[in-house]
N, CA and C atoms as an extended XYZ file, in Angstrom:
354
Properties=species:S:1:pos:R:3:atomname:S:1:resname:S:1:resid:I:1 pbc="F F F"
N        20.677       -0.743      -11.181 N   UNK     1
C        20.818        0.694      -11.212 CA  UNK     1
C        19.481        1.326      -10.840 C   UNK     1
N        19.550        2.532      -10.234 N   UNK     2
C        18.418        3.272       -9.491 CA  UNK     2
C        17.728        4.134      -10.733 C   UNK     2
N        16.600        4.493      -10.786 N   UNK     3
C        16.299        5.427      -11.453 CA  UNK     3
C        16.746        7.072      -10.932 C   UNK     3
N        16.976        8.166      -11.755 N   UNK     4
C        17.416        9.295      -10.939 CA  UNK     4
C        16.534        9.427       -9.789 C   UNK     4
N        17.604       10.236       -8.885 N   UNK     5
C        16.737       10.795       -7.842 CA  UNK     5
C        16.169        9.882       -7.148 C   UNK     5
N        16.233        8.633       -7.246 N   UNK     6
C        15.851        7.282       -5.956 CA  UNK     6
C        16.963        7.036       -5.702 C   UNK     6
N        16.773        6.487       -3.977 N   UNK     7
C        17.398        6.319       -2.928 CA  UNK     7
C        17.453        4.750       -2.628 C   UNK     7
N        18.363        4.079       -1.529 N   UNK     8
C        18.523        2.667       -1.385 CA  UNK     8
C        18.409        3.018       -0.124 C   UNK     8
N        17.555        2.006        0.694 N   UNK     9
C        17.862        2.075        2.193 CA  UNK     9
C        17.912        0.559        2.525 C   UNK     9
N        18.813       -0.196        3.392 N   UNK    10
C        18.679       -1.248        4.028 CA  UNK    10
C        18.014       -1.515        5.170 C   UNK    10
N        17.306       -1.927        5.783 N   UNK    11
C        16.579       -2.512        7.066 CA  UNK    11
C        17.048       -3.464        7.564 C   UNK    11
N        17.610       -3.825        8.117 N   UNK    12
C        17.521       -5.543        8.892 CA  UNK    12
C        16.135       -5.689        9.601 C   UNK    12
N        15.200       -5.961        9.279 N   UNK    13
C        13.510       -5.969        9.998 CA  UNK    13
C        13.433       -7.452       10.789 C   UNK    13
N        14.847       -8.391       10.753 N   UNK    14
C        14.924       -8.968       11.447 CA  UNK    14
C        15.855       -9.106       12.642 C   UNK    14
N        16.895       -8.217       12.715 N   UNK    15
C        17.862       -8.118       13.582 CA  UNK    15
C        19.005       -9.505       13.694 C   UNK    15
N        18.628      -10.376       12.567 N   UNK    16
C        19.625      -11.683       12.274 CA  UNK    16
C        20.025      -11.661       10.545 C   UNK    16
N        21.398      -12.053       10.559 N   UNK    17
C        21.693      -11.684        9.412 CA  UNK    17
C        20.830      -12.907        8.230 C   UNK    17
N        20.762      -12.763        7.169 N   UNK    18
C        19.773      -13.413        6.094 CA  UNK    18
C        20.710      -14.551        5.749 C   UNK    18
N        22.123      -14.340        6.037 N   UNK    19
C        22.753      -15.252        4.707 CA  UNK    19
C        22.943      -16.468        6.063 C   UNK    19
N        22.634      -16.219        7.139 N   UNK    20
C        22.954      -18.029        8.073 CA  UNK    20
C        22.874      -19.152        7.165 C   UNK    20
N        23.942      -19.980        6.599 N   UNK    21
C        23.509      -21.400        6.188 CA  UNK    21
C        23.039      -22.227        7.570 C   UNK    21
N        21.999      -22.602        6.961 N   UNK    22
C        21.208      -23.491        7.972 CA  UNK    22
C        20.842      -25.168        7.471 C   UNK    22
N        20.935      -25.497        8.146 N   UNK    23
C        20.950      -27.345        7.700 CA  UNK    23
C        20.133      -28.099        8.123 C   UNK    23
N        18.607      -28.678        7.867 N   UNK    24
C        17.873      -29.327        8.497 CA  UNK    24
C        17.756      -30.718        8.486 C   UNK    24
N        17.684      -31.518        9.607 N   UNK    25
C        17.400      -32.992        9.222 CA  UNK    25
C        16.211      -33.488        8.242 C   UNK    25
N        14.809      -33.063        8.997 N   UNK    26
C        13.691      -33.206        8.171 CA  UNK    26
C        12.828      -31.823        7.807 C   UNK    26
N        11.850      -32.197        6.660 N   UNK    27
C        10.922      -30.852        6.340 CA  UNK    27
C        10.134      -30.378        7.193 C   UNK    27
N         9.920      -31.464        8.270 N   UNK    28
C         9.213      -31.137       10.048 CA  UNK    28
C        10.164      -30.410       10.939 C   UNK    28
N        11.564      -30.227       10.793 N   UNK    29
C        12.161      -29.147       11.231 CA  UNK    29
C        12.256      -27.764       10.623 C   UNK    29
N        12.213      -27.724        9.112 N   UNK    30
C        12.285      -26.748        8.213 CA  UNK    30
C        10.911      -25.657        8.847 C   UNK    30
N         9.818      -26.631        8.646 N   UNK    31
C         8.591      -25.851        9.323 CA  UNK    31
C         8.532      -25.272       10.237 C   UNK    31
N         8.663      -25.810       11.371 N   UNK    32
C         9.029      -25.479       12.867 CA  UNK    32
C         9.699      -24.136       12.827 C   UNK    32
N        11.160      -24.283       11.745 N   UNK    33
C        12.018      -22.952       12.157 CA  UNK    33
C        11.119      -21.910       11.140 C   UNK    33
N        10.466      -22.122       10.206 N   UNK    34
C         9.861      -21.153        9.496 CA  UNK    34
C         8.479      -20.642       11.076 C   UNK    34
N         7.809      -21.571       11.149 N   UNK    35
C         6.438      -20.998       12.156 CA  UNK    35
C         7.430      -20.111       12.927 C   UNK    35
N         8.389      -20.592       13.868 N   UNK    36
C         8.773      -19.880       15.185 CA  UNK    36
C         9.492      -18.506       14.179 C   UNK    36
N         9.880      -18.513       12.946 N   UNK    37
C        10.512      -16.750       12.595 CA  UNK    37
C         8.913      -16.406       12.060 C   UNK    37
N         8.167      -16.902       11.989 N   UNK    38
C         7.282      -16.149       11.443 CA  UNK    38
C         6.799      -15.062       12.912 C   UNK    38
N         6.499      -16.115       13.586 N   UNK    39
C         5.955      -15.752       15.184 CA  UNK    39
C         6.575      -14.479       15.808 C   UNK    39
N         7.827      -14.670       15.045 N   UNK    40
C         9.141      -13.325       15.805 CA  UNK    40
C         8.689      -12.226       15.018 C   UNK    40
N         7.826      -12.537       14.295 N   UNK    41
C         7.244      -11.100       13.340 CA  UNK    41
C         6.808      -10.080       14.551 C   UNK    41
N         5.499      -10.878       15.107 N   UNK    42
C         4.931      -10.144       16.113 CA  UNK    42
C         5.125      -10.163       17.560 C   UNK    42
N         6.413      -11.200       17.798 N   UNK    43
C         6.248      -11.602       19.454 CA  UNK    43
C         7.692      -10.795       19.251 C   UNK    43
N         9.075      -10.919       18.522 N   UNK    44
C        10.270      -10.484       18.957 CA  UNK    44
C        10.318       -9.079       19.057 C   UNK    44
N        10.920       -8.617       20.401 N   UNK    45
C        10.825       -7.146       20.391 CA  UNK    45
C        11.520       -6.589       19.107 C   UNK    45
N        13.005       -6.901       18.558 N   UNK    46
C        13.773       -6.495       17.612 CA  UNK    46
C        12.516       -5.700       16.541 C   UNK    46
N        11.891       -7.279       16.042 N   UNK    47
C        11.670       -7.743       15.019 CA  UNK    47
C        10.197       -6.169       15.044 C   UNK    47
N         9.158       -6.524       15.771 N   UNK    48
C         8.392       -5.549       16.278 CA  UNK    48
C         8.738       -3.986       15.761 C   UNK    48
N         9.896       -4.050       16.558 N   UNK    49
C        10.475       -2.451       16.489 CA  UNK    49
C        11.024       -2.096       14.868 C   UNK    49
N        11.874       -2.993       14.284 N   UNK    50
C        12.220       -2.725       13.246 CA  UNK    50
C        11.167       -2.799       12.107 C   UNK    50
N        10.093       -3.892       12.228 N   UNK    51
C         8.884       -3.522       11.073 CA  UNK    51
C         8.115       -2.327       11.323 C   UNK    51
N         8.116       -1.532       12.725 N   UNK    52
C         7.355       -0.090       13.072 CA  UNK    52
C         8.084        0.738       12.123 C   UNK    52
N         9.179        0.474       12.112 N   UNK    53
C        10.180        1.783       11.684 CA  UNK    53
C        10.265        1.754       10.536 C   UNK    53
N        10.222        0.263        9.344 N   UNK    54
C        10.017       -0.229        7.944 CA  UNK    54
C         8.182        1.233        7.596 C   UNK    54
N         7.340        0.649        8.530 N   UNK    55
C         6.171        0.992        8.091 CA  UNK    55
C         6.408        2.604        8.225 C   UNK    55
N         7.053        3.048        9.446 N   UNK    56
C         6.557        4.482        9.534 CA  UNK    56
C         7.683        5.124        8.252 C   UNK    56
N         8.725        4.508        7.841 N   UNK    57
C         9.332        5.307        6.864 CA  UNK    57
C         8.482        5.559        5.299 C   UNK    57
N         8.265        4.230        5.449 N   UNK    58
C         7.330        3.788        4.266 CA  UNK    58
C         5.668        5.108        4.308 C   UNK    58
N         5.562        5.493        5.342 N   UNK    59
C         4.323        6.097        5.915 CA  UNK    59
C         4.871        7.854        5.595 C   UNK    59
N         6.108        8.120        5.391 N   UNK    60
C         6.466        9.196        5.908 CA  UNK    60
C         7.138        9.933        4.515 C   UNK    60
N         7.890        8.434        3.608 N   UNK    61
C         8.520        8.813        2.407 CA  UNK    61
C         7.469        9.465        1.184 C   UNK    61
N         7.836       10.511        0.404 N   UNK    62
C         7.611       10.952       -0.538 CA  UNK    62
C         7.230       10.417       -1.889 C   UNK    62
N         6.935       10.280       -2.714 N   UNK    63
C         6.379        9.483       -4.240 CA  UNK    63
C         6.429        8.265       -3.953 C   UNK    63
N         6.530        7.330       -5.082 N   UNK    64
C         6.374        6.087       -5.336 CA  UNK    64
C         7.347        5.162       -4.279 C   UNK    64
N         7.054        4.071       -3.729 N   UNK    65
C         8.351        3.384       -2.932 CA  UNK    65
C         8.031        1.930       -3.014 C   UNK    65
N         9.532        0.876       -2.995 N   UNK    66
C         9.068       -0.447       -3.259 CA  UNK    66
C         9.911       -0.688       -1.828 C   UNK    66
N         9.592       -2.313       -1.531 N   UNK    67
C        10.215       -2.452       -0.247 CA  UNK    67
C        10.284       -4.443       -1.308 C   UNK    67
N        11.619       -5.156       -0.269 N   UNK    68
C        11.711       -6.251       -1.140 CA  UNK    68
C        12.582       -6.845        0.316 C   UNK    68
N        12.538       -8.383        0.183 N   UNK    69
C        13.074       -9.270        0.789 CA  UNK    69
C        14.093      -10.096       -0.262 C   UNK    69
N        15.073      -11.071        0.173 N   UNK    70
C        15.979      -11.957       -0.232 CA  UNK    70
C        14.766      -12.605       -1.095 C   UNK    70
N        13.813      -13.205       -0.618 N   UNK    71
C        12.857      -14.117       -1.110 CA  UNK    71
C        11.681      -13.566       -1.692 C   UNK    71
N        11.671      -12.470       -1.178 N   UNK    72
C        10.158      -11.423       -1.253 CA  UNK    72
C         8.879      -12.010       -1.395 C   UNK    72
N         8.737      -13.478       -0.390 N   UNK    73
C         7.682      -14.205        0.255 CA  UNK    73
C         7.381      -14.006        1.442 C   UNK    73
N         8.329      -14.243        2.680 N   UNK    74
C         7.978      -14.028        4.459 CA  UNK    74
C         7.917      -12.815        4.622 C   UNK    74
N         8.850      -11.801        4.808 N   UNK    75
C         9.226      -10.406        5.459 CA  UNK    75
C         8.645       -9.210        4.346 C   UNK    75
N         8.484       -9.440        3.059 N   UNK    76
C         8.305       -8.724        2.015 CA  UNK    76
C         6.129       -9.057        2.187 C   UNK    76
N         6.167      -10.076        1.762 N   UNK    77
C         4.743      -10.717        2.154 CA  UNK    77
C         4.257      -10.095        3.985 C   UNK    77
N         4.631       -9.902        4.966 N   UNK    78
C         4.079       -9.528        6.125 CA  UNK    78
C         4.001       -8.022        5.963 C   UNK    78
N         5.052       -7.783        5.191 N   UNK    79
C         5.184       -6.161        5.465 CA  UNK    79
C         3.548       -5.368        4.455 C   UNK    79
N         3.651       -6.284        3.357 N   UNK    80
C         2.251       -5.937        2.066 CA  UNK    80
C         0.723       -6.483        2.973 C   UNK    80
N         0.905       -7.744        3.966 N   UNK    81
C        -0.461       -8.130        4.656 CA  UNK    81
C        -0.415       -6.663        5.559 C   UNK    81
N         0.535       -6.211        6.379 N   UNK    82
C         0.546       -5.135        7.425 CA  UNK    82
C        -0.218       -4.186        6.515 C   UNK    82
N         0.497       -3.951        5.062 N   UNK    83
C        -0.458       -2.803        4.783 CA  UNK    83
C        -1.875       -2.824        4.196 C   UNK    83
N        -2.238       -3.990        4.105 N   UNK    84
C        -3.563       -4.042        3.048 CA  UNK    84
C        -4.262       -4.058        4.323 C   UNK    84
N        -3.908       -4.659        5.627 N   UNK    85
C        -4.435       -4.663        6.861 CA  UNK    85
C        -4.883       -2.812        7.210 C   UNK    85
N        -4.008       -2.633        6.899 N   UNK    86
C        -4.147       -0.622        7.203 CA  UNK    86
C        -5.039       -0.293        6.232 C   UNK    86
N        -5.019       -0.665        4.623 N   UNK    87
C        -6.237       -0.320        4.220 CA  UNK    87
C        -7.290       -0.727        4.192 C   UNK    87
N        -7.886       -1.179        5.376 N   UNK    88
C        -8.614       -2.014        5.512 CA  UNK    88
C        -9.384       -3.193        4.778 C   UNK    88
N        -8.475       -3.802        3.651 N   UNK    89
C        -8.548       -5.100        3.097 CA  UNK    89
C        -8.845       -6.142        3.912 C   UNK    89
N       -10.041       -7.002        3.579 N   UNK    90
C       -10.689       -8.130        4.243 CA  UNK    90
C        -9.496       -9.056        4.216 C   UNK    90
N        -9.550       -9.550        5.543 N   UNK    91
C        -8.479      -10.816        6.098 CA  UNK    91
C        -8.444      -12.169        4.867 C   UNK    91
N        -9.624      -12.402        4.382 N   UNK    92
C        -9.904      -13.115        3.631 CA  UNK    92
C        -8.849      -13.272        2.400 C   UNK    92
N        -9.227      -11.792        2.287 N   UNK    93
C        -8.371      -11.288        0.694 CA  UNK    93
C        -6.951      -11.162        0.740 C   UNK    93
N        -6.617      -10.885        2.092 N   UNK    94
C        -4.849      -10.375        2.250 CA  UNK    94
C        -4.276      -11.724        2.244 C   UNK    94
N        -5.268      -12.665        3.159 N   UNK    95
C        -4.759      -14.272        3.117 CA  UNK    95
C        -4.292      -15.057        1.930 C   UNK    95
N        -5.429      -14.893        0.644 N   UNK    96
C        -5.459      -15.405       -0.866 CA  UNK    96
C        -4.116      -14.682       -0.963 C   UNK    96
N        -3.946      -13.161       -1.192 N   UNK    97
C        -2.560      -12.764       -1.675 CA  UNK    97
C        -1.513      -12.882       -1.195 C   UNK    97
N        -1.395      -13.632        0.372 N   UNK    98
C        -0.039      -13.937        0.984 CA  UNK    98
C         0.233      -14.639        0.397 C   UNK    98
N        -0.933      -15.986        0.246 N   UNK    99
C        -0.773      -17.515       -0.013 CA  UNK    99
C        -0.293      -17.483       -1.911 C   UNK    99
N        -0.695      -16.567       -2.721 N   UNK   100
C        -0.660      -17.069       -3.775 CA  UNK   100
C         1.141      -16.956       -4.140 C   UNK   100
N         2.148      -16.205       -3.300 N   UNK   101
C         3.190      -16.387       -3.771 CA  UNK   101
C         3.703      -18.325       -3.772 C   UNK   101
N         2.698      -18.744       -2.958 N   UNK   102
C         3.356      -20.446       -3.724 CA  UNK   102
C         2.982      -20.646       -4.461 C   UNK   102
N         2.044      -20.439       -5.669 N   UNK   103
C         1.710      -20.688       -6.780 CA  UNK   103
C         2.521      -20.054       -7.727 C   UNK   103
N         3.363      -19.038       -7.438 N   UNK   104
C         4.166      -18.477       -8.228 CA  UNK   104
C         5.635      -18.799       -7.957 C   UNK   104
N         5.858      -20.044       -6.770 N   UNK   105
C         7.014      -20.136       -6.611 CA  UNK   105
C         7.159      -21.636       -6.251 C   UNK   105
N         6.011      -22.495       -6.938 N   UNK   106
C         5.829      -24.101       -6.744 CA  UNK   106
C         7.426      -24.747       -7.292 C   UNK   106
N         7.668      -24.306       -8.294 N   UNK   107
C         8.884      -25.063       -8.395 CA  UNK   107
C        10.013      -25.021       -7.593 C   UNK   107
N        10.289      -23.674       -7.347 N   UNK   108
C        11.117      -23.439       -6.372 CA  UNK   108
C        10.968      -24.401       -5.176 C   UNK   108
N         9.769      -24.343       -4.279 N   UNK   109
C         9.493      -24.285       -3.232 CA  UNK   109
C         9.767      -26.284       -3.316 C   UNK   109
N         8.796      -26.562       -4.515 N   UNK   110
C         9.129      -27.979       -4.855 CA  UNK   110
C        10.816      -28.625       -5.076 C   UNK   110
N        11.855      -28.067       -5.457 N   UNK   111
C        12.995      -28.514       -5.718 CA  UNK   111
C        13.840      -28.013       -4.319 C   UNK   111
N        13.417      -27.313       -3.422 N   UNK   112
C        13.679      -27.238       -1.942 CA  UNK   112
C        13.796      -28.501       -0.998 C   UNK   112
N        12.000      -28.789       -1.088 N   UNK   113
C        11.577      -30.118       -0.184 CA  UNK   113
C        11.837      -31.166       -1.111 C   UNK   113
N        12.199      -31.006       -2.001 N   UNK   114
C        12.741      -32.577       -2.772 CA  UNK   114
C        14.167      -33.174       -2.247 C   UNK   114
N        14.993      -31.490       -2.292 N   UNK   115
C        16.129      -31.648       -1.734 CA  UNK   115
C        16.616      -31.913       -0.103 C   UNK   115
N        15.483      -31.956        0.506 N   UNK   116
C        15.679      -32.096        2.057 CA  UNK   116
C        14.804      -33.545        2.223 C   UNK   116
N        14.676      -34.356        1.062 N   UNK   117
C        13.566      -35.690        0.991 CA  UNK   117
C        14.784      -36.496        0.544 C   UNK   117
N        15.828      -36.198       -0.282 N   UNK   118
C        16.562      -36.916       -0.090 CA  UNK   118
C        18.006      -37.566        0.309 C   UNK   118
């Protein structure tokens, strides 16, 4: 439930739907398809256009605003580096805070690649 007076908006910031079941042979394919969607962050036109339009709403909306992913690690995580990047937060520092969502999501991330190990 919303608090009064907040709004819901959906984005697709990827232009592919989230729920694809996808099936990998090994964790060397898992990677691969993670690098190449990461890459579509900044190389896919879609992808490009729809995080401009994430940021400029985000740039444009009124009081407080949260923004969230399925996972709220890849797309949720690029969209928070994009902005600490705008406030001019050292690369250094935005890096530590991308990276630390695996420390907050080791088990997860661990009972994933366990499950594609055996």
């Amino acid at each position: 439930m919303l608090p009064r007076g907040a709004t819901s908006q959906s984005l697709d910031v990827l232009g592919t739907s989230d729920f694809v079941p996808l099936v990998f042979e090994t964790a060397q394919a898992v990677v691969a398809f993670m690098e190449a969607r990461a890459r579509s962050y900044v190389t896919g036109a879609a992808q490009r256009t729809n995080f401009g339009t994430l940021l400029t709403q985000l740039a444009a909306g009124a009081g407080g605003q949260l923004f969230h992913s399925a996972a709220g690690k890849d797309r949720a995580g690029w969209v928070s580096a994009l902005l600490l990047s705008i406030a001019n937060v050292p690369l250094d520092v935005i890096t530590q805070d991308y990276l630390l969502s695996n420390v907050y999501l080791t088990l997860s991330i661990a009972a994933q690649t366990q499950t594609l190990q055996t």
